[in-house]
C-alpha positions in Angstrom: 31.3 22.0 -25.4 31.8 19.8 -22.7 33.9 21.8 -20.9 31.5 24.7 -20.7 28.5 22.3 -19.2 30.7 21.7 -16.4 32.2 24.9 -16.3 28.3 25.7 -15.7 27.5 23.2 -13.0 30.6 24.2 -11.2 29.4 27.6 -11.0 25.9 26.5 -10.6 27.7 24.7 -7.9 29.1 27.5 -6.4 26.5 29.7 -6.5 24.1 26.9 -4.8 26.7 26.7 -1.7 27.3 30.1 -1.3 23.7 30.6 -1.1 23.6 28.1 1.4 26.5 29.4 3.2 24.4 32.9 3.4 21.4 31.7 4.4 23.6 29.3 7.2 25.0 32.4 8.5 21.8 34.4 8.3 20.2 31.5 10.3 22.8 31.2 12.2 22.7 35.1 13.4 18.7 34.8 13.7 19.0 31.7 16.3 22.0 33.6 18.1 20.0 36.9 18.4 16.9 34.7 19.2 19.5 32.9 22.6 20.4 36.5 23.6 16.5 37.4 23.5 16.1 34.2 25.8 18.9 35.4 28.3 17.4 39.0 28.7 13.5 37.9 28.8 14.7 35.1 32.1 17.0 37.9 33.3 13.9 40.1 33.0 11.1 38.3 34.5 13.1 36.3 37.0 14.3 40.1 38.3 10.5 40.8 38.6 11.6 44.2 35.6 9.0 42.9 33.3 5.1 41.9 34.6 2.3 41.5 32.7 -0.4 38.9 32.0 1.0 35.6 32.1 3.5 36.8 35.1 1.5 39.3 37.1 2.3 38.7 40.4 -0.8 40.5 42.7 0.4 42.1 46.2 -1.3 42.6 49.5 -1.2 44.9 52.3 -0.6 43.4 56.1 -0.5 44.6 59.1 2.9 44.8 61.6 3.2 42.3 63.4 2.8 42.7 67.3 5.5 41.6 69.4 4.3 40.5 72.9 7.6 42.1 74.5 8.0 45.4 73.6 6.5 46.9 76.6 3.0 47.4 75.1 0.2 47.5 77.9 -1.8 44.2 78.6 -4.5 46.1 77.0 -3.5 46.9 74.4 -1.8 43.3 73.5 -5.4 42.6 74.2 -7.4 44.7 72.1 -4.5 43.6 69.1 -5.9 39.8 69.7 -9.2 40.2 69.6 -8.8 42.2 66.5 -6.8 39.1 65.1 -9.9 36.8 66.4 -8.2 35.4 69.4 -10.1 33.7 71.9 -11.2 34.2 75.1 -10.0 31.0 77.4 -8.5 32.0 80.7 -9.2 28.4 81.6 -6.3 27.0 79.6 -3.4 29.2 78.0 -3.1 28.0 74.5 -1.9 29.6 71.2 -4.8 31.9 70.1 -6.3 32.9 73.0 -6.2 35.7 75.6 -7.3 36.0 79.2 -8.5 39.7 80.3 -8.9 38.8 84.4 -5.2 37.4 84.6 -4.0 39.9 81.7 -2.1 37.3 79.7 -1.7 36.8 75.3 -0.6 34.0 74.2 0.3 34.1 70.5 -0.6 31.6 67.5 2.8 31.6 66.4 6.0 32.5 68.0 6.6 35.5 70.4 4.4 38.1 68.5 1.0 38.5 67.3 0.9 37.8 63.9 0.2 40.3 60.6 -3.4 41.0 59.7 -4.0 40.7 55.9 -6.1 43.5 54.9 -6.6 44.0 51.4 -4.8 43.0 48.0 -3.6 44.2 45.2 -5.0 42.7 42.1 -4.6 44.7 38.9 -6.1 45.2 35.1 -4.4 41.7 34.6 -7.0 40.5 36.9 -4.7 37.1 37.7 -4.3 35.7 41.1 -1.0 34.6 41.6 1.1 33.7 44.7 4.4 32.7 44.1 5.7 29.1 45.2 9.5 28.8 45.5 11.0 26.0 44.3 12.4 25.0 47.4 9.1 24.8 48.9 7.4 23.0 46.8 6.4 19.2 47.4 8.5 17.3 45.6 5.5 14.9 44.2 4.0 17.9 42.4 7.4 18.6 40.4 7.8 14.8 39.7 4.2 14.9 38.4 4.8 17.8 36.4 7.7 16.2 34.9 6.0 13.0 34.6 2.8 14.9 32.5 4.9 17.7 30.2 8.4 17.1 29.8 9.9 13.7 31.4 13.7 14.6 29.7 13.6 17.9 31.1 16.6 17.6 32.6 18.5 15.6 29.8 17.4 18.9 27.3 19.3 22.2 27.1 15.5 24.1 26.6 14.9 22.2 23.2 13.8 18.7 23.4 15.0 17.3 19.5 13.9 14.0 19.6 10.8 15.1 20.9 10.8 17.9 18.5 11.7 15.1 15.2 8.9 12.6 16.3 6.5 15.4 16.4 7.2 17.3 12.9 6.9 13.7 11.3 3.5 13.2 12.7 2.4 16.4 11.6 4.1 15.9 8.2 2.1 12.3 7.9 -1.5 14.0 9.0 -1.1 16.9 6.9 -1.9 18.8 9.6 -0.7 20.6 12.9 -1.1 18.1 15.6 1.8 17.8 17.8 4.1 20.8 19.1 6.7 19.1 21.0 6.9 22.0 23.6 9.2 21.5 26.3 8.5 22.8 29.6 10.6 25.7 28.8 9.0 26.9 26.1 6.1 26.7 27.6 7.4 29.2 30.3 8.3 31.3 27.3 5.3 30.9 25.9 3.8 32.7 29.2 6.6 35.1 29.5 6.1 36.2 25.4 2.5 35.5 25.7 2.4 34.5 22.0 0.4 31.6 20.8 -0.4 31.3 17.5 0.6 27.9 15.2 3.3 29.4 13.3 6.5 27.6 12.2 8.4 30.8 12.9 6.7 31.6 16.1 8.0 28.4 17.1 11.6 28.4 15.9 12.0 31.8 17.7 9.8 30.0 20.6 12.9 27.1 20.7 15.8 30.1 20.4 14.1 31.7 23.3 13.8 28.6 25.2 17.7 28.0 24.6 18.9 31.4 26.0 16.1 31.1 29.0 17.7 28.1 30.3 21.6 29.5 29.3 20.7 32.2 31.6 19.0 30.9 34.6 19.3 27.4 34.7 17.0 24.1 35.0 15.9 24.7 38.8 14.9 28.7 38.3 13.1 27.6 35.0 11.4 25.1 36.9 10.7 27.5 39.3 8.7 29.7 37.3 6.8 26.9 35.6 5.1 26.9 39.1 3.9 29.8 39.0 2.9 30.5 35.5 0.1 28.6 34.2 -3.8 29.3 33.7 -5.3 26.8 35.7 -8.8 27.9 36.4 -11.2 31.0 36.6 -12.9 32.3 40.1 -16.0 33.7 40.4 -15.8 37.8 39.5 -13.5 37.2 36.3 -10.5 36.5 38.1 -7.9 34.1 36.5 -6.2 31.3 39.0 -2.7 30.9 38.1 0.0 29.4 39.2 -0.3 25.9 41.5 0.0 27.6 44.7 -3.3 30.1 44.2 -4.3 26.8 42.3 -4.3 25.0 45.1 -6.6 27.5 47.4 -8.6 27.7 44.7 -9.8 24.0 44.4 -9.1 22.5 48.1 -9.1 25.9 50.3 -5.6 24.7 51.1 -1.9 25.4 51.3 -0.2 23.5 48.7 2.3 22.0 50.6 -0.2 20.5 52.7 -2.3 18.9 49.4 -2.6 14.8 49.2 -0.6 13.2 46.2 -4.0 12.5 44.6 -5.0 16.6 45.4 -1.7 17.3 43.3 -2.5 14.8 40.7 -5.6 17.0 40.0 -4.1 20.0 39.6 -1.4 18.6 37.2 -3.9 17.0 35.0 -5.8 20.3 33.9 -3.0 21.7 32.4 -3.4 21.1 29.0 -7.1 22.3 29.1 -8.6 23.8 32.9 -11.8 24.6 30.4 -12.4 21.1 29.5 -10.6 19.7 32.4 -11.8 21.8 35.2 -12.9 19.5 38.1 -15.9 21.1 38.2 -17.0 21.5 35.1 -16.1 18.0 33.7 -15.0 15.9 36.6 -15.3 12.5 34.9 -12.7 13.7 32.6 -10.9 15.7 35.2 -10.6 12.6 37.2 -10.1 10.2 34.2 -7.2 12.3 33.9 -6.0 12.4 37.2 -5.8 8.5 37.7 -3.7 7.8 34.2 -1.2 10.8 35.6 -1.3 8.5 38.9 -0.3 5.2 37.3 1.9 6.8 34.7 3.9 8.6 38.0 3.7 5.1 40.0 5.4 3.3 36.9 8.2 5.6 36.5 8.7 6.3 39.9 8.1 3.0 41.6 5.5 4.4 44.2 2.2 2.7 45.2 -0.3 5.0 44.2 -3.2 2.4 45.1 -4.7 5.0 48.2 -4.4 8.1 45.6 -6.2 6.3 42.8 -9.1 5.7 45.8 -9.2 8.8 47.1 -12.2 11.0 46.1 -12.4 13.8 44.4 -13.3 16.3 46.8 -13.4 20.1 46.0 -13.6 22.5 48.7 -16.4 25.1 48.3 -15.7 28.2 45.6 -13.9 30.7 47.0 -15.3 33.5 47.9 -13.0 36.9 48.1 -12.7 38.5 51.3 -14.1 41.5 52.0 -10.7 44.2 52.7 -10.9 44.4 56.6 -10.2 48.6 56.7 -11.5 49.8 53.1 -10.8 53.0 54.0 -7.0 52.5 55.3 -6.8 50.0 52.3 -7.8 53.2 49.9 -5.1 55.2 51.2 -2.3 52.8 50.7 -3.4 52.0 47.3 -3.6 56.1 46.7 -0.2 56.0 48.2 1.4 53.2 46.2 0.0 54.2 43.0 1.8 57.6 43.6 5.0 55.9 44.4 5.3 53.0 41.9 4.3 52.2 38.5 1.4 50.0 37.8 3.6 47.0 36.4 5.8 47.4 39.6 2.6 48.0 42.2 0.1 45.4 40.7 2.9 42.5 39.3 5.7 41.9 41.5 4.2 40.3 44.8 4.5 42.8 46.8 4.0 42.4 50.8 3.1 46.0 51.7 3.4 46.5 55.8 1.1 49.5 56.8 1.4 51.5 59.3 -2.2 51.1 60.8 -2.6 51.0 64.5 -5.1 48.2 64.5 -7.0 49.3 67.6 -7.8 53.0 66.9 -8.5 51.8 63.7 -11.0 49.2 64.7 -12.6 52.1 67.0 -13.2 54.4 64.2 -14.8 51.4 62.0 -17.1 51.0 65.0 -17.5 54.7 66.2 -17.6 56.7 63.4 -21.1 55.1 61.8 -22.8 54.8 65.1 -22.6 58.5 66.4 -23.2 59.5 63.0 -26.4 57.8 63.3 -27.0 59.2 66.6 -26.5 62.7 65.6 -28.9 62.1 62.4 -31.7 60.7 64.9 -31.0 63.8 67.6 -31.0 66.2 64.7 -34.4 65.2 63.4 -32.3 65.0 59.9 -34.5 64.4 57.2 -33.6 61.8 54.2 -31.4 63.9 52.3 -28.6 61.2 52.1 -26.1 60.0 55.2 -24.7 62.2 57.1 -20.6 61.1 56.8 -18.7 61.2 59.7 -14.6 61.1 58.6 -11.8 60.2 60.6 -7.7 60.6 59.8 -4.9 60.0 62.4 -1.0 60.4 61.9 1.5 59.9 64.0 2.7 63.1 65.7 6.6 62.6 65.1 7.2 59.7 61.9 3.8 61.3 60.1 3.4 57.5 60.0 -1.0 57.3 59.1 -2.3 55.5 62.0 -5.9 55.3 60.7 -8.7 56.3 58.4 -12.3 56.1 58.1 -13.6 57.3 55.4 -17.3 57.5 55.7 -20.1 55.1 54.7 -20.2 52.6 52.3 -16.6 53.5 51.3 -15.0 50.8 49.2 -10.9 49.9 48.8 -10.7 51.0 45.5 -13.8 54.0 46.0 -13.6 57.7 46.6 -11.9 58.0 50.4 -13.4 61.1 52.0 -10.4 60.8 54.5 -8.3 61.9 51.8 -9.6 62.9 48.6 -12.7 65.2 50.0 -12.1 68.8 49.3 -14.2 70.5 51.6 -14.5 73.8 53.4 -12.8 73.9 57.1 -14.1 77.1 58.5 -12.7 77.7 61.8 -10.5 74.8 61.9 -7.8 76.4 59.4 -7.8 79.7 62.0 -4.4 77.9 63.4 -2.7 77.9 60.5 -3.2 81.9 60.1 -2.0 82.2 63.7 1.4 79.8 63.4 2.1 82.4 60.8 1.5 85.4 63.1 3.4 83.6 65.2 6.7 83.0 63.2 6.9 86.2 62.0 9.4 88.8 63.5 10.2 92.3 64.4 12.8 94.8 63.8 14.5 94.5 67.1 14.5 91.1 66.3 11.8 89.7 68.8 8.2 88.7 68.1 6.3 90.3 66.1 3.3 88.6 67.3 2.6 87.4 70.9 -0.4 85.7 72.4 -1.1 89.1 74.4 -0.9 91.2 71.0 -4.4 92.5 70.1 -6.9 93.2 67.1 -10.5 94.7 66.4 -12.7 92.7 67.2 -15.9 94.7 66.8 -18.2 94.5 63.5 -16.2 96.7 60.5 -16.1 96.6 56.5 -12.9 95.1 55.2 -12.2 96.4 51.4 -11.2 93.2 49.4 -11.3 92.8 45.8 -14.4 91.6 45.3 -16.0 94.7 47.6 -16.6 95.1 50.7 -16.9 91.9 53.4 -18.2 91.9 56.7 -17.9 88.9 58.6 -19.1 88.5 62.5 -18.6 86.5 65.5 -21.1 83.6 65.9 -22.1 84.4 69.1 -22.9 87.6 68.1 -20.6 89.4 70.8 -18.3 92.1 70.0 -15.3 94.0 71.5 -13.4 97.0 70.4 -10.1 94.5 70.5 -9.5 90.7 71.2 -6.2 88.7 72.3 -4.7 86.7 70.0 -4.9 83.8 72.6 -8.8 84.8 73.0 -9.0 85.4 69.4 -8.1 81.5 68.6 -9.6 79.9 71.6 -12.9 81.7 70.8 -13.0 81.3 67.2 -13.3 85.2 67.1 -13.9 85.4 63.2 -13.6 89.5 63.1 -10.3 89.0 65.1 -8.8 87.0 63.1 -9.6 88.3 59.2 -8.0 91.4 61.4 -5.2 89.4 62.3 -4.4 88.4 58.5 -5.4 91.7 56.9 -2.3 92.4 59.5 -0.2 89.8 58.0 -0.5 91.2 54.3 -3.2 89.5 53.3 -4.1 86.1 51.6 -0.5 86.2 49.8 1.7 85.5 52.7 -1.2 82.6 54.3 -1.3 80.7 50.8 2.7 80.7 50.9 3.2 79.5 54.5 0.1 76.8 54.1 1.4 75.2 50.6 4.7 74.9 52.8 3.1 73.3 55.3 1.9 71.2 53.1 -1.6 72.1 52.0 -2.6 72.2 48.4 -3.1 76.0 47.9 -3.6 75.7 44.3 -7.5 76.9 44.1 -7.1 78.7 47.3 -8.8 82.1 46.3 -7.0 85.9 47.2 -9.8 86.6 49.6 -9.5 87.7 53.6 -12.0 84.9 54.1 -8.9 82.4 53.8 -8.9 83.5 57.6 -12.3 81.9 58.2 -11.5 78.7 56.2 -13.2 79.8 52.9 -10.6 77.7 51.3 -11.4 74.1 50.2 -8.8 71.0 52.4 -8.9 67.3 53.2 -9.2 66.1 56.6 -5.5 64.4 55.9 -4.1 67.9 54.7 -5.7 69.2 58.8 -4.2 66.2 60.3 -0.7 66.5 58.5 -1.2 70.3 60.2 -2.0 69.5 63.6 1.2 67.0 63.8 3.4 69.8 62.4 2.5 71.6 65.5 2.5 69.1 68.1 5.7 68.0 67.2 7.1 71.3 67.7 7.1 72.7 64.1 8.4 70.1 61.8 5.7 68.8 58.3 5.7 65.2 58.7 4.7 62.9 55.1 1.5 61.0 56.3 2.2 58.1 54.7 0.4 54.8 55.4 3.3 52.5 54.2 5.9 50.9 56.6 7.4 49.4 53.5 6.7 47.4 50.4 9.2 44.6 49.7 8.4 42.3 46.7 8.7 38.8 46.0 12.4 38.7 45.4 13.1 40.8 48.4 13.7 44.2 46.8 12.2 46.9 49.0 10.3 49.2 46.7 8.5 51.5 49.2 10.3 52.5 52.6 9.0 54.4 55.5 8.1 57.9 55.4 10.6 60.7 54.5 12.2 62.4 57.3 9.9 65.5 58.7 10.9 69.2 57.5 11.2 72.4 59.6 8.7 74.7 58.5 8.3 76.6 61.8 10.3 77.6 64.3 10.1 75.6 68.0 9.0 78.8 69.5 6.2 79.6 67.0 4.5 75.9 67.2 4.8 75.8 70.4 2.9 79.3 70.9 0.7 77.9 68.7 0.3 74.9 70.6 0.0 76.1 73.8 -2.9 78.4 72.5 -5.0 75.3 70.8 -5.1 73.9 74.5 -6.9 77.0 75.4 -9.6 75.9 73.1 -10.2 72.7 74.9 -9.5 74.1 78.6 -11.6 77.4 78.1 -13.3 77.8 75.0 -14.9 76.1 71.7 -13.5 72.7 71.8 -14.5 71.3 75.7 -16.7 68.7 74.3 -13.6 66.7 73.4 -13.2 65.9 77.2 -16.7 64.1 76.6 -20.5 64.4 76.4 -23.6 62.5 77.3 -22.1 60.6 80.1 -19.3 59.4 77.4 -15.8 60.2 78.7 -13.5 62.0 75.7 -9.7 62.5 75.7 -8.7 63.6 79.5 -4.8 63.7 78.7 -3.3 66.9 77.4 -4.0 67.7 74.1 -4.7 70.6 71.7 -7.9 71.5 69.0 -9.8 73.6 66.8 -13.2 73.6 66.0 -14.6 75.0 62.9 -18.5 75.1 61.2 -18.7 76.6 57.9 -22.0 78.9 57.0 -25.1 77.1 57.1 -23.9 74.7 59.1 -22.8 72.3 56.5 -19.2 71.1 57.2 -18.5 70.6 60.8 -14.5 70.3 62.3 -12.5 69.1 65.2 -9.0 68.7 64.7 -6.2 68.7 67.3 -2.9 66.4 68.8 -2.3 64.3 71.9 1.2 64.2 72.3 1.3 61.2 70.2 -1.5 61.5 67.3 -2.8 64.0 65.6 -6.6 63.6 64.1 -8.9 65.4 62.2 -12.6 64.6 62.0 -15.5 65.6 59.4 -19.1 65.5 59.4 -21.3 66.4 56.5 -23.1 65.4 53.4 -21.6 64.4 50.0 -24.3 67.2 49.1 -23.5 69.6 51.0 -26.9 70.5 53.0 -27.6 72.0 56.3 -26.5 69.7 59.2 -28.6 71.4 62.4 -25.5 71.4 64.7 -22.0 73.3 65.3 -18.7 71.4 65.5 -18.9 71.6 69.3 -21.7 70.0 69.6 -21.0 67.0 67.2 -17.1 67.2 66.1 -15.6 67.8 69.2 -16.9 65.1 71.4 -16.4 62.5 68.8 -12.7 63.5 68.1 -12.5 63.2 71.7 -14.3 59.8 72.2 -12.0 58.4 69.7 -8.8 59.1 71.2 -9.7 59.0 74.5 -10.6 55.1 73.4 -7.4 54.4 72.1 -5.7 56.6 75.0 -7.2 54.1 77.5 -5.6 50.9 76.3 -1.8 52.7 77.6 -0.4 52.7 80.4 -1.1 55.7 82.3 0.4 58.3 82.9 -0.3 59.4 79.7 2.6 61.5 78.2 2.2 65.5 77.5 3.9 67.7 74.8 7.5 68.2 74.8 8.4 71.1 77.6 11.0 72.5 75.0 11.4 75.7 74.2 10.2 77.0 77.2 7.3 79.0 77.9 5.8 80.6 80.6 1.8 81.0 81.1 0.1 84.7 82.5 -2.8 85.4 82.7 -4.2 88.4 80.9 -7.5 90.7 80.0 -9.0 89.3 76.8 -9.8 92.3 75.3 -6.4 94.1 75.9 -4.1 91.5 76.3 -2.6 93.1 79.2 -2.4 92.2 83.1 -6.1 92.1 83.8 -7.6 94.1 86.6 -10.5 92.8 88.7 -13.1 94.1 86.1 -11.3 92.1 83.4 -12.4 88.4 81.9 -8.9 86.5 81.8 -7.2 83.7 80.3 -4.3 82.0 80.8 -1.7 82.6 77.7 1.4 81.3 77.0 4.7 83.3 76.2 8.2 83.1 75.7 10.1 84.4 78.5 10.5 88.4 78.5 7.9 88.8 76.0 4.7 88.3 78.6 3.1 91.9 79.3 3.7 94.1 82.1 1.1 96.6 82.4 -2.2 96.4 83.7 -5.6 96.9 82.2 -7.0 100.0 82.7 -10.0 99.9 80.4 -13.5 99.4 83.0 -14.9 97.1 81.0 -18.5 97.1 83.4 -19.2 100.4 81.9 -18.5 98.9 78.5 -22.2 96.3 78.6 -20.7 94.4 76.0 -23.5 91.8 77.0 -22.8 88.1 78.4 -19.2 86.3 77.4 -19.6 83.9 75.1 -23.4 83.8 75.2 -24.1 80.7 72.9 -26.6 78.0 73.6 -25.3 74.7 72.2 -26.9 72.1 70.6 -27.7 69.7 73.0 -28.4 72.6 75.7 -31.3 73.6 73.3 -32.3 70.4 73.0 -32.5 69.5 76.1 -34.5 72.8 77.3 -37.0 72.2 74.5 -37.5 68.5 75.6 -37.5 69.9 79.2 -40.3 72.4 78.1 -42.0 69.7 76.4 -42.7 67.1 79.6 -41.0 68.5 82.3 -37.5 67.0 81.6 -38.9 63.6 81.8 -36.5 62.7 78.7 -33.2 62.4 78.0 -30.9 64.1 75.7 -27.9 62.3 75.7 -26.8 59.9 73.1 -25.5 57.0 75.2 -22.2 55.4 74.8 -21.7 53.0 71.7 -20.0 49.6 72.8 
């Protein structure tokens, strides 16, 4: 009997240790798969793959800097400072100022003008967070975080165990959960897992986690992110302050590394509680706090803290966010980055975005743009039926790089950008897109099908469509039995050109060219009225256009993003992609050489100025275009170096009063013609290759014109000009006056003339 009791407890034994084995083992996997976790999570975060609240790093968007020796004008140097708020001191040269009479800049910092923040990039996390490397951090504010949560940091491998002993036998004598023993590292896995709750297994995974963290990145990159991760306040629009460098800013208006030892003391001692800690909502027990941290860091460290413990608790004002200093420009970017990166990646990773703004056209448009719109509204008589927007958008003629944007009134960072998002009719303005077409198509023999000497009907006729039968007509009422291509264009003939694309094949082959040029053509209807612009664009979509043809035929990408490098130096966002040939040289340049005829001779001369207010003067190219009832209104065009397009209209569409050369034209050409005069002349002209050769010819006919014939100067490639003359008498033809159209302010002015004898004035005086 004896034998089988302990024949029992030896099996009872057994059983009991291989139990324990198991579970040893099974423990032992958990804690080794819990290390592993640790190693991936720092590998992770510390790569910047994972963001999220509790490591959400927000971005913003600068400007290029400005160096002051790369051969920019004095003017425009000076135009860059005062943008940057330089002053005006030609007394004494000093960093930050600028003197206009003896055309010097002298920079804040260094040999360049420095970056211009204009907007950031705060997302759903809503945390501000700027991150503060290790190496740059005052060494006083990591002693006094060591000093407040976790004095053997660098004695523990992630778990403290003594610390972790004295605490579970407190909590075993209360009965009661009152001491966690968290090192410093778990509590940067507490951030980076963003799990809180008191649970003995939350905090054994917490520990294994902890382990691994430190295993993988070590004590100084684990310290590292400790500086950035904690809650340590809340600004005024729900915004969470995290991290001690955006802590900093937020409580002193300062730099950390430039806080006082008692101004770091402050900010350590919230951190167990910035609710009932917060300087300013309990600063007795904030500063209560901040003096025992003070005597507890003098002690250990042997430093006289004496002038800390005096010094006051002073909080600088609440910070107040800045407004975004381009809204519209900052829209674009974020449209842009949002396209190009995932939220996690765009709103999380600290990104520095460079944009590609040129800071004085840009700062023209802000000013320009509202004031004539004004303007026009008061010489209009409009009445209240909302603002009247006035739209800018510029690119860069060869990088597509987007120089600047003005999107209308009251336009926000984050709001609906006009510039780019607007869908709205062009009327006349698309015409050059139907003629780039004519023009790239080819013959038989191999030559061009289309010259600028070719003709079509231009007298009123029924075009069978579809939908029935269309008749469209010239706005100026005139008529001819055929029109030029080059007077077609420069005179906005409309019968001319639905002739010219009824010609072409219809709508089919203009919907296939324009997508490749990079228009959306996805709701562009199968009607002839494409021709006319009865299609719906954005003013970015005419300004990507009016590049591809200035730069002799290539589609630029407009983007507004230099680059977009985050916190860890990974570039996440380059420079635009490299332009694509979607025309031939010869067929943008035809193109190109015809737009110039509408600034020289026809539609668009108001570019060159009005009302005493010089425009663009350099060589340049344009398109004006008014839709029925008068309710969008178009310029767009190219310098050699930028191409624009500008809108005016309601976000309701309504009746405006005016064409687009009366109110489009001349501000296109008021804005460049600003940003024109800041370079050094000469200003440059469109590249000279592939050669063409201009003749003059009869607009009707498009051939040599005889002494009866009107005449414009058209461009051609050599061998293709016409030879023959016109022999059409086109006195006998009384086609009436050419071109009889009485503009806006013409009609204005008679009617004020009529009204007191031209004692009044109808121009609308130059906006400073």
């Amino acid at each position: 009997m004896v034998t089988t009791r302990w024949r029992r407890v030896v099996w009872a034994a057994l059983a009991v240790l291989l139990v324990g084995l198991f579970a040893w083992r099974t423990a032992a996997r958990q804690w080794e798969g819990w290390v592993e976790e640790g190693r991936a999570l720092g590998r992770a975060h510390h790569a910047l793959e994972q963001t999220h609240p509790g490591w959400s790093f927000p971005g913003k968007i600068v400007t290029s800097a400005v160096p002051v020796d790369a051969g920019l004008s004095v003017r425009r140097l000076i135009a860059e400072a005062k943008a940057r708020g330089y002053e005006a001191s030609c007394a004494e040269r000093r960093p930050g100022s600028f003197c206009e009479t003896k055309s010097w800049v002298e920079p804040r910092d260094g040999g360049a003008l420095e970056p211009i923040e204009l907007g950031a990039l705060v997302g759903p996390d809503a945390e501000l967070r700027t991150h503060l490397p290790l190496s740059e951090a005052p060494k006083a504010l990591v002693e006094l975080i060591l000093v407040a949560e976790d004095r053997e940091f660098r004695s523990h491998r992630g778990v403290n165990v003594s610390a972790l002993a004295r605490a579970v036998w407190r909590n075993v004598t209360r009965a009661r959960y009152s001491q966690g023993a968290s090192t410093l590292t778990m509590q940067v896995v507490r951030a980076l897992t963003q799990q809180t709750e008191k649970k003995l297994s939350r905090k054994l995974r917490e520990m294994g986690l902890a382990v691994g963290l430190e295993a993988e990145l070590g004590k100084d990159a684990v310290l590292g992110m400790y500086l950035d991760t904690p809650y340590l306040g809340q600004r005024r629009g729900g915004l969470s302050v995290c991290g001690f460098s955006e802590a900093a800013r937020h409580y002193f208006g300062a730099d950390v590394r430039r806080l006082s030892l008692a101004q770091l003391a402050l900010l350590v001692a919230i951190l167990p509680s910035p609710r009932k800690l917060g300087p300013v909502r309990a600063p007795v027990a904030a500063k209560a706090r901040r003096d025992q941290l003070l005597k507890d860091y003098g002690k250990l460290h042997g430093v006289d803290v004496t002038a800390a413990l005096a010094e006051p608790m002073t909080l600088a004002p609440e910070a107040v966010a800045r407004d975004e200093r381009f809204p519209a420009y900052v829209s674009a970017v974020r449209q842009h980055l949002e396209a190009a990166l995932p939220p996690a990646v765009l709103y999380g990773t600290g990104l520095v975005v460079e944009a590609a703004v040129d800071v004085p056209l840009q700062a023209d448009g802000e000013a320009l743009f509202p004031a004539k719109a004004l303007a026009y509204e008061e010489a209009a008589g409009i009445t209240p039926k909302g603002t009247l927007q006035a739209v800018g958008v510029a690119v860069d003629v060869e990088s597509g790089a987007l120089k600047a944007v003005y999107g209308g009134h009251g336009l926000t960072g984050t709001g609906f950008n006009r510039a780019t998002q607007a869908h709205r009719q062009p009327g006349s303005s698309f015409k050059p897109v139907v003629y780039a077409l004519a023009f790239s198509q080819t013959a038989p023999d191999g030559g061009p099908r289309f010259t600028a000497a070719s003709t079509e009907p231009n007298s009123p006729r029924v075009f069978k469509t579809p939908r029935g039968d269309w008749r469209p007509y010239n706005v100026s009422g005139e008529a001819s039995p055929t029109a030029a291509l080059a007077e077609g264009l420069a005179w906005s003939q409309n019968i001319a050109t639905a002739s010219l694309l009824e010609h072409l094949g219809g709508p089919a082959p203009l919907k296939a060219f324009a997508n490749e040029a990079g228009f959306d053509t996805s709701a562009y209807p199968d009607e002839l009225g494409l021709a006319l612009g009865q299609a719906e664009v954005t003013p970015l979509e005419m300004a990507r256009f009016m590049a591809t043809i200035a730069n002799g035929g290539r589609r630029v990408d407009p983007s507004p993003v230099v680059s977009a490098i985050d916190l860890r130096g990974t570039q996440r966002v380059g420079p635009p992609k490299p332009a694509e040939r979607v025309l031939t040289p010869e067929a943008a340049a035809l193109t190109r050489d015809v737009m110039r005829l509408v600034i020289e001779y026809g539609t668009g001369g108001a570019a060159r100025g009005l009302a005493g207010e010089a425009g663009y003067f350099g060589p340049a190219i344009g398109k004006t275009g008014t839709t029925d009832s008068e309710r969008d209104i178009w310029f767009v065009g190219s310098t050699p170096k930028l191409a624009a397009a500008v809108w005016l209209g309601f976000d309701q569409p309504a009746r405006i009063g005016a064409a687009a050369a009366d109110f489009a034209a001349p501000l296109w050409g008021w804005w460049l013609g600003r940003r024109a005069r800041l370079e050094a002349p000469p200003w440059p002209d469109f590249s000279k290759e592939p050669k063409l050769l201009k003749q003059a010819i009869c607009t009707e006919t498009g051939l040599v014109p005889n002494l009866g014939c009107r005449a414009i100067p058209a461009p051609f490639i050599p061998g293709t000009q016409p030879k023959a003359q016109c022999t059409v008498d086109h006195a006998a033809q009384d086609a009436g006056p050419a071109h009889a159209h009485e503009s806006f302010w013409k009609k204005r002015q008679r009617i004020l003339d009529e009204a007191d004898g031209g004692r009044r004035d109808a121009g609308l005086g130059a906006t400073p």
